[in-house]
C-alpha positions as CSV (number, residue, x, y, z in Angstrom):
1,X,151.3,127.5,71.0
2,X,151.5,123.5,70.9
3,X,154.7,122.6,68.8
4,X,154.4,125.7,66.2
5,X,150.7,125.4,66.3
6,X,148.2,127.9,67.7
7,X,145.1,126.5,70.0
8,X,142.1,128.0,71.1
9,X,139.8,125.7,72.9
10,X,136.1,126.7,73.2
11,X,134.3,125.8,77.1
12,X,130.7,125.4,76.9
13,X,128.4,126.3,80.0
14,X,125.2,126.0,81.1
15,X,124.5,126.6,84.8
16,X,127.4,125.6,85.3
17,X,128.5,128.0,88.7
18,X,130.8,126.4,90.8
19,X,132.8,124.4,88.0
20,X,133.3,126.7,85.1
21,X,136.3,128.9,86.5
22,X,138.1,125.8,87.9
23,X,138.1,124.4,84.1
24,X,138.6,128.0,82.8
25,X,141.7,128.0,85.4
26,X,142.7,124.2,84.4
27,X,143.6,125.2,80.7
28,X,147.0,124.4,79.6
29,X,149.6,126.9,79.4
30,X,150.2,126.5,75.4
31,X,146.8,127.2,74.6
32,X,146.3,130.9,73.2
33,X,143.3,131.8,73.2
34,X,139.6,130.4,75.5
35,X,136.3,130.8,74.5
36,X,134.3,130.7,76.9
37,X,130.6,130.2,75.9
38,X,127.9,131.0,78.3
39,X,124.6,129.5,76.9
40,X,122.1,131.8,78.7
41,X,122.8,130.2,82.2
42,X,120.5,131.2,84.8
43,X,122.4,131.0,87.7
44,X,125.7,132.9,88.2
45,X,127.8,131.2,85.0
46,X,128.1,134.3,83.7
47,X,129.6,136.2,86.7
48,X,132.2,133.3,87.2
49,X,133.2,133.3,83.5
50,X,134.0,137.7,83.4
51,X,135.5,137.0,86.6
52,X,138.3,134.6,85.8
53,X,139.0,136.4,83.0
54,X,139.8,139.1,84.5
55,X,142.0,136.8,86.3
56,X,143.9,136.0,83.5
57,X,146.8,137.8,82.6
58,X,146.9,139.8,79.1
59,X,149.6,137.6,77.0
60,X,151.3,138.5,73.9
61,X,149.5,136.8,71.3
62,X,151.1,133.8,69.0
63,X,149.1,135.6,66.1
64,X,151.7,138.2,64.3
65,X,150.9,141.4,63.1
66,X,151.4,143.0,59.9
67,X,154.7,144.7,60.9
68,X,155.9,141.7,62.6
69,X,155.4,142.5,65.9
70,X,152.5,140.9,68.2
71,X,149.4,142.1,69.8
72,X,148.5,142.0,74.2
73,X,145.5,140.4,74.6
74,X,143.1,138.7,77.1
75,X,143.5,135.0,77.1
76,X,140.1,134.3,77.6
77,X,137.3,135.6,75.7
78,X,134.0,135.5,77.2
79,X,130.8,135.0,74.8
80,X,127.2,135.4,76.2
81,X,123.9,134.0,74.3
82,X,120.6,135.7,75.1
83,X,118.8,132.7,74.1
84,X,119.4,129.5,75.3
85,X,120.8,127.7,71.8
86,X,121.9,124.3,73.3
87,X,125.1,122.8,73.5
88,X,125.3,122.6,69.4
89,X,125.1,126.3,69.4
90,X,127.4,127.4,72.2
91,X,130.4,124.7,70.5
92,X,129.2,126.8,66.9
93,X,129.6,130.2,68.4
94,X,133.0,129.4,70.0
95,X,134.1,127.9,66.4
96,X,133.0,130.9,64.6
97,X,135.4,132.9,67.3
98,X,138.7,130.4,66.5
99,X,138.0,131.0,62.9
100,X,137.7,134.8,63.4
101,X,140.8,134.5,65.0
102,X,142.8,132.4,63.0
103,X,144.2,129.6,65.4
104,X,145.3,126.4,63.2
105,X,143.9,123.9,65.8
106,X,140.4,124.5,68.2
107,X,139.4,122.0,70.8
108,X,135.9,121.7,72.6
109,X,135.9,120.9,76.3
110,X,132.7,121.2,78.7
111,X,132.7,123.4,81.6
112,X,131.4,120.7,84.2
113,X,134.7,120.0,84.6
114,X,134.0,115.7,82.9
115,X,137.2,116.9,80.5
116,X,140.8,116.2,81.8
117,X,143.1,119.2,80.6
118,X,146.1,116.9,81.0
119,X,144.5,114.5,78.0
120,X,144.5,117.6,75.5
121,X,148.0,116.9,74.1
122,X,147.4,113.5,73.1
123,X,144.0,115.0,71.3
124,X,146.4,117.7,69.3
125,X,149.2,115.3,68.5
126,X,147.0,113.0,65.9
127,X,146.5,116.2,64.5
128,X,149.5,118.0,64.1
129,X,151.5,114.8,63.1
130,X,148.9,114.9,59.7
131,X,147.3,111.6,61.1
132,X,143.8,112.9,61.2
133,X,142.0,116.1,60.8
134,X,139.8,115.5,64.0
135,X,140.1,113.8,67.1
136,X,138.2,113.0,69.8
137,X,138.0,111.1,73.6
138,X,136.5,107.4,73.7
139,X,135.7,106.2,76.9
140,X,134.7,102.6,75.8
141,X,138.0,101.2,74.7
142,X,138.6,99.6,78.0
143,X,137.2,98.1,81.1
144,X,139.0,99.6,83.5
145,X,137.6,103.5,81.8
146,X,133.8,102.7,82.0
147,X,133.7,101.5,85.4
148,X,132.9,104.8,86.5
149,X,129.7,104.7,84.1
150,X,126.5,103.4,85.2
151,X,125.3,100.6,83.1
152,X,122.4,103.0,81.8
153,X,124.7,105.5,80.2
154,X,127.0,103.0,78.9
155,X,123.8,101.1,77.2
156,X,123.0,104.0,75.7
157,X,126.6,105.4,74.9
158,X,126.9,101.3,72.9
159,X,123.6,102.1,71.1
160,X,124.7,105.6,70.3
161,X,128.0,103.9,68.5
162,X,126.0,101.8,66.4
163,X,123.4,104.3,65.4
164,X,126.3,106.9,64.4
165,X,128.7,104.3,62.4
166,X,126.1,103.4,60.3
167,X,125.0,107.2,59.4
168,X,128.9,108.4,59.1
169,X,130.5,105.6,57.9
170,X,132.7,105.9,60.7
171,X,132.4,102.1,61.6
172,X,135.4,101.5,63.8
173,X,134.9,104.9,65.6
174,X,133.2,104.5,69.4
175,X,132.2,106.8,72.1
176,X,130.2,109.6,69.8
177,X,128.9,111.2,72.4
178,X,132.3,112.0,74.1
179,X,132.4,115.9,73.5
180,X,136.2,116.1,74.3
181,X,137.7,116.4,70.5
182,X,139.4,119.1,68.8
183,X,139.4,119.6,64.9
184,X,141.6,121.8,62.5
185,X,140.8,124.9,61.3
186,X,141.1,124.1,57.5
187,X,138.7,120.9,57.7
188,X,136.4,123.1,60.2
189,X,136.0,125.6,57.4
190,X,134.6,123.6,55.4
191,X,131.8,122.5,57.4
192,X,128.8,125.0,57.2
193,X,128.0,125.6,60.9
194,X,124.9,126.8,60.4
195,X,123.4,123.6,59.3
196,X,124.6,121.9,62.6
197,X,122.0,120.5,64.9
198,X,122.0,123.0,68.1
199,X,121.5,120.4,70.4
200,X,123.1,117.0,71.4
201,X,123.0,115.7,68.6
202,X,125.7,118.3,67.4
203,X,128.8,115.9,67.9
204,X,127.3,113.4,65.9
205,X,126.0,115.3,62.9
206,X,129.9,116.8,63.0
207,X,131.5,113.2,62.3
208,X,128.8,112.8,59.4
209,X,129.4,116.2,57.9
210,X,133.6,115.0,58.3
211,X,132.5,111.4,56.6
212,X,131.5,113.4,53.8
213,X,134.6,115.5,53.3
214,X,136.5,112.3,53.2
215,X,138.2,113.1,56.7
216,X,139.9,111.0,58.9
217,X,139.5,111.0,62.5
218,X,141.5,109.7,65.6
219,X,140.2,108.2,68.4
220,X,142.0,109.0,71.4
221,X,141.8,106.4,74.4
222,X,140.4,108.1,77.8
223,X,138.9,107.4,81.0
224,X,135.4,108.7,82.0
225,X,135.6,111.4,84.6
226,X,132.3,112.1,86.7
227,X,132.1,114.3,89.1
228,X,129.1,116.2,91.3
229,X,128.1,117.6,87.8
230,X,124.6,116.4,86.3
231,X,124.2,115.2,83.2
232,X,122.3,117.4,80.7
233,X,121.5,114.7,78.8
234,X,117.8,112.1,79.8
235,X,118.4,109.0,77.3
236,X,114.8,107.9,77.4
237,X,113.5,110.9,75.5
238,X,117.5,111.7,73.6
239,X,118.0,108.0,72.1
240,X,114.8,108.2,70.1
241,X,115.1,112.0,68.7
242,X,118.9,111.4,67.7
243,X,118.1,108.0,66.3
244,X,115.5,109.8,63.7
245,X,118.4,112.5,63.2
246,X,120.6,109.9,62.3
247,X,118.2,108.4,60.0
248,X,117.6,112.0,58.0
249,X,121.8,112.3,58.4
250,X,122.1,109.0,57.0
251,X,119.9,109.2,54.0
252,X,121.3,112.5,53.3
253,X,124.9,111.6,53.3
254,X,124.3,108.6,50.8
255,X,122.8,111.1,48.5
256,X,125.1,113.9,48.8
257,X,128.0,111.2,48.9
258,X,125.9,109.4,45.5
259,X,125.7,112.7,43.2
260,X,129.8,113.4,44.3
261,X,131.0,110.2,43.0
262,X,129.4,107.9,41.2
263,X,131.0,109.6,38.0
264,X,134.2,108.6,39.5
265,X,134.0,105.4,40.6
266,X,130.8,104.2,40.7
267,X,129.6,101.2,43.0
268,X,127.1,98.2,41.8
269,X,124.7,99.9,44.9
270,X,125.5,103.4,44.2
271,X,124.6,102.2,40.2
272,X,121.4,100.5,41.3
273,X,120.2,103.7,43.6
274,X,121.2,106.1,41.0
275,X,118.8,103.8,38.1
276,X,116.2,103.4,40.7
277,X,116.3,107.1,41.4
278,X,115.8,107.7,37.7
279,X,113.3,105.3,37.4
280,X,110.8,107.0,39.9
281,X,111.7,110.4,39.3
282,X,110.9,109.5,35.5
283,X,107.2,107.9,36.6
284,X,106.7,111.2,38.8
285,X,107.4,113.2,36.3
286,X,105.0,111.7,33.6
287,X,102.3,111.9,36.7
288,X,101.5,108.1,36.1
289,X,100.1,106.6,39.2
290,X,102.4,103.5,40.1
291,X,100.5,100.3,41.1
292,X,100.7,99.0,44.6
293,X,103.0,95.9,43.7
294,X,105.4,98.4,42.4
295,X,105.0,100.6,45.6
296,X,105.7,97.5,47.7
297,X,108.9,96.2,45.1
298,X,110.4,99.5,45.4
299,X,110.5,99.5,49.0
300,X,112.2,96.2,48.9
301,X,114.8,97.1,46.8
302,X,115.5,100.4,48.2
303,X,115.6,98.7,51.5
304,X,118.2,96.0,50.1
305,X,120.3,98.7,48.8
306,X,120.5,100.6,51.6
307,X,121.9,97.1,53.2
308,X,124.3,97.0,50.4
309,X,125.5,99.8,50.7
310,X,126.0,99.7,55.1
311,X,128.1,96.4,53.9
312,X,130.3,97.8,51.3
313,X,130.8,100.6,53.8
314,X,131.9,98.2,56.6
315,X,134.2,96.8,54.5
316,X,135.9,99.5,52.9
317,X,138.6,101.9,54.0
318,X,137.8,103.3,57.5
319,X,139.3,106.7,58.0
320,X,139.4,106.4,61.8
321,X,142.7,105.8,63.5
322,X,143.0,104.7,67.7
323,X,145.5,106.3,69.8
324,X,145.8,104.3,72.7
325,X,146.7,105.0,76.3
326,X,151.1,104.6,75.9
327,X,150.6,106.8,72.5
């Protein structure tokens, strides 16, 4: 328990023997429960996994019982996919086990080993102070942390910032791809898991899915940490399938975000889109067939709006908060 809050944190793994039990091992002391998520390894992941928890002692759980008393358990509880579900799936199945559960606060951390245990704190505190209902690692706040990074993965890592502030909203939050964060249960039940992407592109489609629930998120200054692990991740083919994700993600939030609250407080965008929706759907309707130089004005306009609309966003209220280094 983490100052009268309950913790699980949920370890990924794929192939991963060698470097999973050292970050099983590595998990803080106030943490209650770890899920550890074997995603259909094919190597010996899965051996290492069962093995340190059997090394871990049975605790008496934080959770209370009916009667008041508490229940002996295994800290860590091992979870095996059949099917390779990609890292989306293996962070959704370790959610779906906090939730089960019933901890107030889950964290994700990868089991290469990239996650520093002693930066978890400073990833709960934001949290249980009310600041923000998810936080997360950024790597790119300074100099001195991305030194580590070869210029590749921090071209790509910039890119990735720009592409995911304009489809959440998000636009003072860096670092997306960082998959060191942790999130409250009561904003994570709101978020249908099933509707995640599966793969990479998970974190991302979580900070749109919080844009949309109106949360706030922290970003928590870190340093990268790069070991004799490989990446999972080949930018050259990942930048252009998350860009069109993000695209979809972006278009769909804008909707969902349009039919929520326009009635409320409608913007002059969000009042043009919502005529220019009606306009169309009205033509569609009536099975007209719309001349070209309408075809071409409409794209214009919708492209202007959507311009708008990135600009009212940028200068609106930004629910993302930094937490730096002596915080």
């Amino acid at each position: 328990m983490y100052r009268d809050h309950t913790v699980g944190v949920v370890i990924t793994a794929y192939n991963e023997e060698g470097l999973v039990g050292d970050v099983i091992d590595s998990v803080p002391s106030f943490v209650d429960e770890v899920y550890a998520v074997d995603d259909c390894s094919t190597d010996n992941t899965w051996a290492e996994i069962t093995e340190h928890m059997a090394m871990a002692p049975a605790e008496t759980s934080s959770f209370p019982l009916p009667d008041g008393g508490h229940r002996s358990q295994r800290r860590v509880v091992p979870v095996r996919h059949e099917q390779n579900r990609g890292v989306g799936g293996a962070i959704k199945s370790g959610f779906q086990e906090a939730l089960d559960s019933g901890v107030d606060i889950v964290a994700v951390m990868d089991g290469d080993g990239q996650m520093d245990p002693a930066h978890l704190d400073r990833l709960l505190d934001p949290i249980v102070d009310g600041r923000a209902s998810y936080a997360k690692g950024n790597r790119l706040a300074k100099r001195s942390h991305i030194e580590s990074m070869s210029w590749f993965r921090l071209f790509g890592n910039v890119l990735l910032t720009i592409l995911t502030r304009i489809a959440s909203g998000y636009w003072r939050m860096r670092d997306p791809q960082n998959g060191y964060n942790a999130i409250d249960t009561a904003t994570l039940e709101r978020i249908p898991l099933s509707q995640l992407h599966d793969r990479y592109g998970f974190r991302n489609d979580v900070l749109i899915r919080l844009s949309v629930e109106g949360a706030t998120i922290a970003d928590v200054t870190m340093p990268a940490v790069y070991g004799e692990e490989e990446s999972g991740i080949h930018y050259t083919a990942f930048i252009p399938r998350l860009s069109w994700l993000l695209l979809g993600r972006f278009f769909w939030r804008l909707r969902t975000e349009l039919r929520r609250n326009w009635l409320l407080s409608p913007s002059m965008s969000e009042s043009a889109s919502l005529f220019a929706g009606l306009v169309i759907t009205a033509r569609l309707r009536t099975r007209e067939r719309t001349p070209p130089w309408l075809t071409l004005l409409g794209t214009v306009l919708s492209g202007l709006l959507v311009v708008f609309t990135m600009v009212e966003e940028r200068y609106a209220n930004d629910e993302t908060i930094s937490i730096e280094d002596n915080e």
